[in-house]
Each structure stands twice: as C-alpha cells, then as structure tokens.
C-alpha positions in Angstrom: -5.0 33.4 10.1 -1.6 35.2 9.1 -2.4 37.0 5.4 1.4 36.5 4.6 2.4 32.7 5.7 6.1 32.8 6.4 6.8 29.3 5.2 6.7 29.2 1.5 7.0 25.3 -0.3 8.6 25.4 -3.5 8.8 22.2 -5.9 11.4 22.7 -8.0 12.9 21.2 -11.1 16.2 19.7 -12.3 16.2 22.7 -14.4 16.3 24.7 -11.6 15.0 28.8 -11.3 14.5 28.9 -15.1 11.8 26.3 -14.2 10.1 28.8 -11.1 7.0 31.0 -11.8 7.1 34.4 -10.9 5.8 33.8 -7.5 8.5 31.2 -6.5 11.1 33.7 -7.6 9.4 36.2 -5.6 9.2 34.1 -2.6 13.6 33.0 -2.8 14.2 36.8 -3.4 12.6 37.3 0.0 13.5 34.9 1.8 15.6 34.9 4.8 16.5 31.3 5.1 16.3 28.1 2.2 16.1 24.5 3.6 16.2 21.7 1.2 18.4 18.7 0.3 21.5 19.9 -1.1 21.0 18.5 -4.4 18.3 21.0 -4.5 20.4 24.0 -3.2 22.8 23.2 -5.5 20.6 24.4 -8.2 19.8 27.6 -7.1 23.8 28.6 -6.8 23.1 32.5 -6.9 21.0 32.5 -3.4 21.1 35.3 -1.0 19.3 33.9 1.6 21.0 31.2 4.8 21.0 28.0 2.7 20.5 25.3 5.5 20.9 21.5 4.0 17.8 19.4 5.3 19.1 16.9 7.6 19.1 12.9 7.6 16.5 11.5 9.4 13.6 13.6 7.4 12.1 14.0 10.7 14.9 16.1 11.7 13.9 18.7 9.0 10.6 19.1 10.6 12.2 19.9 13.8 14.4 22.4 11.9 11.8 24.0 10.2 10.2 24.8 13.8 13.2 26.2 15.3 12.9 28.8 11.9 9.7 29.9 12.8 8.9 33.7 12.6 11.4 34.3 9.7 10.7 33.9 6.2 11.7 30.9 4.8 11.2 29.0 1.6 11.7 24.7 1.6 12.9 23.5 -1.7 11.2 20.3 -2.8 10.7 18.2 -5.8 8.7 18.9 -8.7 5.2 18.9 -7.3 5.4 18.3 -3.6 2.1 17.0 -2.9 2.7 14.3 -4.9 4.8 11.6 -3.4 6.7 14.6 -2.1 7.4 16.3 1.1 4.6 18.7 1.0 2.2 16.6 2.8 4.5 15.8 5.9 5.3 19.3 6.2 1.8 20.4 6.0 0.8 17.7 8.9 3.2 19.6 11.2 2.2 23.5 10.7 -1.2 25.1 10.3 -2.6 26.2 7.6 -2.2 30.2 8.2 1.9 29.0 8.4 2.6 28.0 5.0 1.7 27.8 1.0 2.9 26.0 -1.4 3.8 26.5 -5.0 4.4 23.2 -7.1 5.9 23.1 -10.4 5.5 20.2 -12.6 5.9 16.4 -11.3 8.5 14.0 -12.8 5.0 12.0 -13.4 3.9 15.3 -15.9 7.3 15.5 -17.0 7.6 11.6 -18.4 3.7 11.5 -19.9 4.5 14.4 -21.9 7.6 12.8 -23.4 5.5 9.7 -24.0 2.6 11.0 -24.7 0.7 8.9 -22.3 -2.6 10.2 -20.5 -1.8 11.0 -17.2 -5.1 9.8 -15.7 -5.0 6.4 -17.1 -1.2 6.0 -15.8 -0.6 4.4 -12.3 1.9 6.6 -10.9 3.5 4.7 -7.5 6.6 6.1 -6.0 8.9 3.5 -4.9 11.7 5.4 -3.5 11.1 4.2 -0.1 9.0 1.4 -0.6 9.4 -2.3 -1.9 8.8 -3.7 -5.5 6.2 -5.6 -4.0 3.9 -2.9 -4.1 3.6 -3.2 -7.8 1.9 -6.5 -7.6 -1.3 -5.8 -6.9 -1.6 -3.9 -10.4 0.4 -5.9 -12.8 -1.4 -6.9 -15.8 -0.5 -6.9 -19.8 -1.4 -3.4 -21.3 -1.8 -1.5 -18.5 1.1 1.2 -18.0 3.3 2.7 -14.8 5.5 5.1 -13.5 7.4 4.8 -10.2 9.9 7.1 -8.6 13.0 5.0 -7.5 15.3 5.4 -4.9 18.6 5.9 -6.4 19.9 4.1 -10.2 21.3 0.5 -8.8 17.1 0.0 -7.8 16.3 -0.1 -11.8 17.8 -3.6 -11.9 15.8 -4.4 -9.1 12.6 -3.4 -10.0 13.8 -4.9 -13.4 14.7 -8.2 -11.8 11.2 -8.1 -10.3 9.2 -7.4 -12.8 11.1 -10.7 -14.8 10.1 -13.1 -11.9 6.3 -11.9 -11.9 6.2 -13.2 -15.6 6.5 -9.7 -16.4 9.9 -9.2 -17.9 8.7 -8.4 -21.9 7.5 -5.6 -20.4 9.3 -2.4 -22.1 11.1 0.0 -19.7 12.1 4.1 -20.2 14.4 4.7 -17.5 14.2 8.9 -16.7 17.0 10.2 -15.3 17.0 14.1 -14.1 13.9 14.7 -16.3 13.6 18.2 -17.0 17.1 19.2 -17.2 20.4 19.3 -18.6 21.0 16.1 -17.8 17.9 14.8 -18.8 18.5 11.1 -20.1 16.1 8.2 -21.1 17.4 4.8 -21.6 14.6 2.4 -23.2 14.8 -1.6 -23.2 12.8 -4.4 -22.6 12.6 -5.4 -18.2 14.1 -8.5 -19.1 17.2 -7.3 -20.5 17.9 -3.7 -19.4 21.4 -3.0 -18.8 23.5 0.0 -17.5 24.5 2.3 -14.8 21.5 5.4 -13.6 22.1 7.8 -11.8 19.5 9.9 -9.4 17.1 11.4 -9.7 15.5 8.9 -11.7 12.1 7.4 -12.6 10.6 4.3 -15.1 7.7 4.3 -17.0 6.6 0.3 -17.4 4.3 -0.2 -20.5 3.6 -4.0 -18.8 3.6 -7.0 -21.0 3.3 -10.5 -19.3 1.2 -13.6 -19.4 -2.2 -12.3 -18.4 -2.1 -15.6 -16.1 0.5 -13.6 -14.0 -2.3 -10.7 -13.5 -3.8 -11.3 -10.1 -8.0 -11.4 -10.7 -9.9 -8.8 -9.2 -12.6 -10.8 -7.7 -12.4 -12.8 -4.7 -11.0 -16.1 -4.2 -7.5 -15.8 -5.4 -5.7 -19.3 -6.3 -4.5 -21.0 -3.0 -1.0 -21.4 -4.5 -0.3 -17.9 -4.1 -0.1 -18.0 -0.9 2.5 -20.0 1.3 0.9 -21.9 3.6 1.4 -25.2 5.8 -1.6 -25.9 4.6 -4.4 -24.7 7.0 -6.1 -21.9 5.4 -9.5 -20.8 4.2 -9.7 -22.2 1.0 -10.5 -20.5 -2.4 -14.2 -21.4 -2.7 -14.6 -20.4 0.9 -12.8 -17.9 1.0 -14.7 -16.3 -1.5 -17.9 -16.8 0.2 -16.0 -14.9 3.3 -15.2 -11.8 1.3 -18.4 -12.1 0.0 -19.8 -12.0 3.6 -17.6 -9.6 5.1 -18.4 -6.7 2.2 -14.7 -4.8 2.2 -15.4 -0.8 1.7 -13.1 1.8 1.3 -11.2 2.3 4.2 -12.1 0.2 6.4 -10.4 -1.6 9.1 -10.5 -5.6 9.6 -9.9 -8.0 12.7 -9.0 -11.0 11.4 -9.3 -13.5 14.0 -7.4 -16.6 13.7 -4.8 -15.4 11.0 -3.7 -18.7 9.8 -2.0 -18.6 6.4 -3.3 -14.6 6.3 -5.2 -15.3 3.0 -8.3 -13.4 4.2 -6.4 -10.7 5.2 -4.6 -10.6 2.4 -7.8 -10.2 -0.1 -9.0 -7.4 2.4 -6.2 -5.5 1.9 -6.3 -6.3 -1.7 -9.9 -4.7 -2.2 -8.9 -1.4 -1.7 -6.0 0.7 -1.6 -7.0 1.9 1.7 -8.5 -1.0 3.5 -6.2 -2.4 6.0 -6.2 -5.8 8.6 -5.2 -6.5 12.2 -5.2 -10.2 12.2 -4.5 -12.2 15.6 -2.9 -15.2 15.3 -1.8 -17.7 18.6 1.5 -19.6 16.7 4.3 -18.5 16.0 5.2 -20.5 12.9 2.1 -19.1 11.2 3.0 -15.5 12.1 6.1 -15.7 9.4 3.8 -17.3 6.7 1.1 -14.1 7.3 4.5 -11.9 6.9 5.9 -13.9 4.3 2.0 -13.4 2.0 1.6 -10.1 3.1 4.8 -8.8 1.6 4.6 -11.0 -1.4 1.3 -9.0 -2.1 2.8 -5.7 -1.4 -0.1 -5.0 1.3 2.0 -5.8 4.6 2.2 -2.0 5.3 -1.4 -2.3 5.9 -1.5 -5.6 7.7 -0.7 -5.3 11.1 0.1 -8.7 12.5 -0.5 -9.8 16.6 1.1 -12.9 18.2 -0.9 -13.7 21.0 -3.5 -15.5 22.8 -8.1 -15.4 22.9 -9.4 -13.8 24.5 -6.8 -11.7 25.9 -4.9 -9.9 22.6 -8.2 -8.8 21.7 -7.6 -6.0 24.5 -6.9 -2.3 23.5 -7.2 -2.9 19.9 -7.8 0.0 17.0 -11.4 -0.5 16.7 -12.9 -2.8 13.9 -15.7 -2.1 11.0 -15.3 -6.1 11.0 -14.7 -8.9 12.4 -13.7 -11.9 11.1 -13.4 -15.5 13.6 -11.6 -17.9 11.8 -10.6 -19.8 14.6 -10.6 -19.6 18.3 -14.3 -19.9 18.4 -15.5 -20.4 21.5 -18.4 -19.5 23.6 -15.6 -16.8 25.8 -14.9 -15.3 22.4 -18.5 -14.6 21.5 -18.9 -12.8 24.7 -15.7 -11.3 24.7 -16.6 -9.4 21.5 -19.7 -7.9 22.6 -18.0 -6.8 25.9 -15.2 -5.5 23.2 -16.3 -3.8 20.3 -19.2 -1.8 19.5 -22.6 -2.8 18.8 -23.5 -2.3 15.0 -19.5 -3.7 14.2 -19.7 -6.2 11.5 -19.1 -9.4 12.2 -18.6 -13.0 9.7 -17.6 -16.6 11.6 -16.9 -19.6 9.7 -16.6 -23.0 11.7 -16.1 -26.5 10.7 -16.7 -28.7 13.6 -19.6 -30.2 15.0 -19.4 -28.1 18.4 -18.6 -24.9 16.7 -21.3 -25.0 14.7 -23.8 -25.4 17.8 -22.3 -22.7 19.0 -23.1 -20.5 16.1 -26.8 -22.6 16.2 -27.4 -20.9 19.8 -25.8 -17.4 18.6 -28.4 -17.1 15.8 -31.5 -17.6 18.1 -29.8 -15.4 21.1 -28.6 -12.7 18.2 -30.5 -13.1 15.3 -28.1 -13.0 12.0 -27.8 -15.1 8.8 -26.8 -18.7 9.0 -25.2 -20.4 6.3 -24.5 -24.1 5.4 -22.3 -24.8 2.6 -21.0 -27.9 1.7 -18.3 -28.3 -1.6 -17.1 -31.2 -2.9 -13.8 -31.5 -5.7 -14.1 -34.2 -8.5 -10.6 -35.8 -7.8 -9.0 -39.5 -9.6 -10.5 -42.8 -8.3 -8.7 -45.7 -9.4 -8.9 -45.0 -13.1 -12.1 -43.2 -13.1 -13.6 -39.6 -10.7 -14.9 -39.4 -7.8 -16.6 -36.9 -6.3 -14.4 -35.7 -2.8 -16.1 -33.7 -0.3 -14.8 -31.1 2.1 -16.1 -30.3 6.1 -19.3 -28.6 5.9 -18.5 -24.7 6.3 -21.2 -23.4 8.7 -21.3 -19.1 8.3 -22.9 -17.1 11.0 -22.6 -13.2 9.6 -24.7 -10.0 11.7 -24.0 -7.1 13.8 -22.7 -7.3 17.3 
C-alpha cells in the first residue's frame, strides 16, 4: 500500500479555503491537478494547480479521475463527502492505498447547529436525485428532517408534497449556501412557502400533520393505500404473511404472484435495506405494483418482472424468501426446489380447494407449518349485522 495516496478528497464549504484544515490546504498547495464541479472551483479562485471541471454524466468524472492517475490530484466535494456525497462512488472505483479523504462539515452539521436540533435524532435524506416519495415512509407529526434538494424550483415541490400527504402545517427553513456569504434561510409553514431559492440549498421539515396521515409501523397497512383492481392480499392477511415471512435487515424477497404489490410493498417497508423481486404474469397489474411502489417511495428497491411460471423464475438474484401468492401449482413446488437453495425461506397462501391439497401433500412430503385461518367482517344486513365471511386462507411456511 502507497504511504502517500495520490488522490486526495476534499469536502469543501460555501465558505470556501477559509473553511479547509490545515491538511486540505496542504494537499491543494501540492497538488498538480483539481477536479470538481465548477461551482466548487470557483471558490478556490487563487489555485495553482490544472483546474479540470468534472464532467456531466458523473460517471465520466470517474473515467477522468483514472486517466489522472500517477499525479497528485485533489477532488473537490461537498461538505462531508461520505455523506450523500461523492466520496463513496469514488472510493468504489480506486483502492484504498489510492486515495484519502478529508471532510469538512455537512450541510446536515451546518443546519442542526443553526437550529439547535440533535443531529442523531434528525432524519437526514438527500433528495437531490431522488423523488419526494421517499419521504413517506417516515412522515409523522413531531418527528423532524433535513433533505438536500436538487436545485431551488424543487422546494415547491417537496412543499407541494408534503401539503397532499396531510402534511402541509408542517414548518419549513429553507438553507441556501449554508456556511457562507450567501448563507440565507427563509422560514414558513409547507403549506404556504413562497419565493425564488437558489442552489445549493437544503430544508429542515419540523413535520406537523394528522397523525392519521403517519403510515403505522406494524404490518397490515390499510388496503386503501394501495391502488388496486381489487385482487390483493388483504390487510388481515396480509399481516399474517409478514408475520410468516419474518423481514430482516437486508434481505432479499421473491414475491411470487405480485398482484396489487402490497406484500412487497410492506417488505420493503420493514427496513431501509430490505428489497423485493416480485413476478407478476399481467400486464395491467405490473403498472398498479409501479404505481404502489412509487407512492411508497420503495420502487428503487422493488424490482418488478413481467412474465410467465415457471419460466421467469430462471436466473434470478437469489432469494432469503419466497413468497407464492399465486401460480401455485404442483410445477411451481418443484420448480423452486430445483431453483433456489435448500434452507431458503419459503410462505404460500392459497384459497382454493385444490391449492390447498396441494399444500396438504407438501406438508407430509416436506414437513412445515400448516395454517388455516378463516375471518369474517361484521357488514349491514337489512337493517341489522351480519357476520360476512371471507375464503378460508390456508398458509404452508418452511424451508425448501
């Protein structure tokens, strides 16, 4: 390993050098060559090294930073770059002998300590190139935010969504160029904010909204969240699915039979890092498992397969679980213990009288917990209640 790295990763500040630390100084004085975005270089006017403006697509940058290889070279970035920042992608592409790294303080830093809020009880998202959406999943009254935006016209949009969640009391600072001389904060409620923003800029969200808006953080999530056309696991069994199929972190689910995408959904939702394949054989239902994935702010970790049992189930990432929520068919069963590994996880709901023999001769052959549940909704009857009853769900859940 190289004991002088000749790629130095500097996050710097809309105040520019008189924000550096001595060894950032030390690293531009040396440098032979500067790469950054020119908003960036325009801060550090006095440079003596090759300025070089980091091109558009950011992938292009990467290449550019290989051709430099060999010479010293310092790559401006913002604030603290391994956080939301650049630092992460350009560490992917070099070893570690190649490079270090020397952040200065995050725009996230920067806004607590003008509010005073504690930074580890903050969400801190950055939304620069990412949709509103992704707030969803962590809207609720009293909690508090700050997301990194891509330029100043996306203020009235996250503005404009945070109004049509049943958010829009919620109070707003808007944070341009925090940190500088043209530091500015502009303060108003979401539901009113006005003006023109210029970038950088950032908003802190102290929330305030109907706590009826909040999704819950248990299972079963009301099925008029989702759109549907009206074939879907339902809430009560849905929750009984989740229940079954035990999300962890980071795991990976195969959601067979997508339907609505309401199972895959709720996977996604139990942790930031779990993500879905789901399989799904029409193509009218592929839009609605688009159409609830985005709504949830999850579809970059739902990915989403139009196509026919047993044959889409070829070549897939493999599972930690399966879930068969339709399709079943005696094929399918074999199909997944020629697929996936043994030990994989695996949960099957079924409805119908020869589904639910075929789960009957899976449990003897495999072993496995059988379930039977039947639920039934107190609904009008004339001008009284009546009690009206759903399909029995029969549950097989095991290992392959």
């Amino acid at each position: 390993m190289s004991e002088t790295p000749w790629l130095t990763v500097i996050g710097l500040g809309e105040n520019g050098p008189d924000g550096l630390c001595p060894a950032a100084l030390a690293a531009l004085a040396s440098a032979e060559v500067v790469i950054g975005p020119p908003r960036h270089l325009a801060l550090l006017p006095d440079l003596q090294a090759e300025p070089i403006a980091w091109p558009v697509p950011f992938a292009q940058g990467i290449e550019r930073l290989k051709s430099l290889r060999g010479r010293r070279v310092v790559a401006l970035a913002s604030g603290d770059p391994f956080w939301f920042g650049a630092g992460a992608v350009i560490a992917r592409h070099f070893t570690p002998g190649e490079w270090r790294a020397i952040p200065g303080a995050s725009v996230f830093s920067l806004v607590a300590a003008h509010l005073g809020w504690p930074l580890e009880q903050t969400l801190c998202l950055g939304l620069h190139a990412q949709p509103m959406t992704r707030l969803r999943p962590y809207l609720a009254p009293g909690d508090r935010a700050i997301v990194l935006l891509r330029d100043g016209s996306a203020v009235a949009t996250l503005a404009d969504y945070l109004a049509d969640m049943g958010f829009g009391a919620s109070r707003l600072w808007v944070c341009e160029a925090m940190g500088g001389p043209r530091q500015q904060i502009t303060e108003g409620l979401a539901e009113d904010i006005g003006g023109s923003f210029s970038h950088p800029v950032c908003v802190a969200i102290a929330m305030d909204g109907s706590a009826q808006a909040a999704l819950p953080k248990t299972s079963g999530l009301a099925d008029d969240l989702f759109e549907s056309d009206g074939v879907m696991t339902k809430r009560p069994a849905r929750a009984l699915t989740l229940s079954a199929l035990a999300p962890r972190a980071g795991e990976h689910l195969l959601d067979i039979g997508g339907g609505s995408g309401s199972i895959s959904v709720e996977w996604a939702l139990a942790h930031p890092r779990c993500r879905a394949t789901t399989i799904e054989g029409r193509a009218d239902r592929i839009g609605l498992i688009a159409a609830n994935a985005r709504a949830f702010g999850v579809e970059n970790r739902i990915e989403i397969i139009e196509g026919q049992l047993p044959e889409a189930l070829c070549d897939l990432d493999p599972p930690d679980v399966i879930f068969v929520g339709g399709g079943l068919s005696a094929e399918l069963l074999q199909t997944l213990l020629a697929e996936f590994a043994p030990g994989t996880r695996l949960v099957i709901n079924a409805v119908t009288l020869e589904a639910e023999m075929l789960l009957a001769a899976w449990q003897a052959e495999q072993g496995g917990e059988l379930l039977r549940v039947e639920l039934a909704q107190a609904l009008p009857l004339g001008s009284r209640r009546g009690w009206k009853s759903a399909y029995p769900l029969v549950q097989w859940s095991g290992t392959l």
